[in-house]
Structure formats: C-alpha cells, structure tokens
C-alpha positions in Angstrom: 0.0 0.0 0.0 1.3 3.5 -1.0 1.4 6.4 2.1 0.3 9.3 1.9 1.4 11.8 -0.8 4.6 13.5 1.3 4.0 17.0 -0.5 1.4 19.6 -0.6 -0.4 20.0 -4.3 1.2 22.6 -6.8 4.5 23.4 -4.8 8.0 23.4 -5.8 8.1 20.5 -3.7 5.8 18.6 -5.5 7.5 19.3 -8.7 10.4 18.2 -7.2 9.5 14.7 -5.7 7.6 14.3 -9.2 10.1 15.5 -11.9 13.6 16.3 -10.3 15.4 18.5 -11.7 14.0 22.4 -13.0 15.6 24.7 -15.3 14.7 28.3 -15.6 15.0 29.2 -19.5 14.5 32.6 -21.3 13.7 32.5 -24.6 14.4 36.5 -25.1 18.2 35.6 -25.2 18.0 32.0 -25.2 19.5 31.0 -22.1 18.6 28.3 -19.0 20.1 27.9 -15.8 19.1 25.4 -13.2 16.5 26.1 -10.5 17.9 26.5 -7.0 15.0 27.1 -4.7 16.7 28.5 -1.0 14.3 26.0 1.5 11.2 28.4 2.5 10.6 28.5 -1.6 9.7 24.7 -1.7 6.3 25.1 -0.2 5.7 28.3 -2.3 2.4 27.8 -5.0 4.8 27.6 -8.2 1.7 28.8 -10.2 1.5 32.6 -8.4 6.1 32.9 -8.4 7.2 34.1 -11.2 11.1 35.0 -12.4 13.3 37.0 -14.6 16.7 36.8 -16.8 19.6 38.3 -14.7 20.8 38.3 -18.1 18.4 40.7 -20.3 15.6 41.5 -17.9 12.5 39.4 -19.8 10.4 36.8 -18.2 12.3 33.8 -17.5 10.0 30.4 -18.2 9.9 27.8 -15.1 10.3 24.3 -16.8 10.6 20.5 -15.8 12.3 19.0 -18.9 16.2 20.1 -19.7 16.2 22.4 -22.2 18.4 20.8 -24.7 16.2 17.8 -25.2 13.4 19.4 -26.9 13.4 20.1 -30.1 14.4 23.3 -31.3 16.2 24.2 -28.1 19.3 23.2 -28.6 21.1 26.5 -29.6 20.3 27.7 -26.1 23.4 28.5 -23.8 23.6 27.4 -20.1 24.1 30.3 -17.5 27.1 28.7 -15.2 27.4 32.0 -12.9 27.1 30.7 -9.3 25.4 33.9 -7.7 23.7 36.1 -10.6 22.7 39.0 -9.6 19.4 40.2 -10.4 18.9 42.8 -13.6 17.8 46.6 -12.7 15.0 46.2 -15.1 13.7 43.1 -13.3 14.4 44.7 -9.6 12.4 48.2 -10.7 9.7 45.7 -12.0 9.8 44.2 -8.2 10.0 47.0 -6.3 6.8 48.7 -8.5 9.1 51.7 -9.8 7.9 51.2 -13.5 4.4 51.1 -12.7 2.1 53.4 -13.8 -1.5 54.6 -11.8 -4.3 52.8 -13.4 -2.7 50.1 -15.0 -4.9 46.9 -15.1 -2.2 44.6 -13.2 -2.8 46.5 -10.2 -6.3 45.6 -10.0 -6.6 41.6 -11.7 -5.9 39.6 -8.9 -3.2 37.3 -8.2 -4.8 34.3 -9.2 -6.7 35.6 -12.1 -3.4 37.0 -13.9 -2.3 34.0 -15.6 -5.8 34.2 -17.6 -4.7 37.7 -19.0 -1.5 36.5 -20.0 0.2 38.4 -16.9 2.6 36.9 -14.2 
C-alpha cells in the first residue's frame, strides 16, 4: 500500500518529488540555468512565483524538462554564474518603480493574472 502523498499540491516541492530537476529558461536571449530554490521557496504555489533573466531582464519560463532535449532548443546557452545577480529592469519591475496609476495589473488579482496572460 502506498502512504500518503509527502507533499502539498502545486509546490515546488511537488515538482520536485515528481520530476527532479527544474531549469529556468528565457527565450528573449536563449538561455537556461538550473533552479535552486533556497528551502522556505519549496512550499511556495509555483503557479502565483514568477522570475526574470539576470541576463536581459524578460520573463524567464519555469520548466521541468532540460532544455536541450526538446526540439528546437538546442542552440540555447547554459548560465554557469554561481550567484547572478538580479537585472535593474527586473528589480524596478519588483519593487513597483515602473508602474504606472491605473494600470490593469494593479487591480486583476493574483490568481486571475495567468488568464490575461500576466505573471
């Protein structure tokens, strides 16, 4: 007889038990690095986190299969830097600097954004 399931439903955790390994991958410059999650951001929702490039700013895509074994991705370059910092454009993105009053992001809510095609 199998236990109980030993992580909560649509966490990193889950992911983690389920596929192993995550790669982060940006398809603006066409680069991946491997996820490393510090511990507090396994039992994070992955479905409400989103992330960046440290390397050009865009949306960085949160992905369970390497990149280099799907077809087409092969010409994308693995980001080796141990601690990359993140990009200004990203970090004034964070911190709300380039928003502007009355934007609709500001009032979809967090769960409803992936449905506009905002993260």
């Amino acid at each position: 007889m199998v236990g109980p399931w030993p992580a909560a439903p649509y966490t990193f955790r889950a992911l983690r038990k389920t596929f192993g390994s995550m790669w982060l991958r940006c398809d603006s410059c066409r680069r991946f690095a491997p996820l490393r999650l510090p511990p507090g951001y396994l039992d994070r929702d992955y479905r409400t986190v989103s992330f960046s490039c440290s390397v050009c700013g865009g949306v960085a895509e949160h992905t369970v299969t390497h990149p280099h074994t799907e077809t087409g991705m092969d010409d994308y370059r693995e980001d080796v830097r141990e601690q990359p910092e993140r990009h200004p454009k990203a970090h004034a993105r964070i911190l709300g600097a380039d928003r502007q009053p009355g934007r609709a992001s500001e009032f979809v809510p967090p769960a409803d954004r992936h449905k506009f095609g905002r993260r």
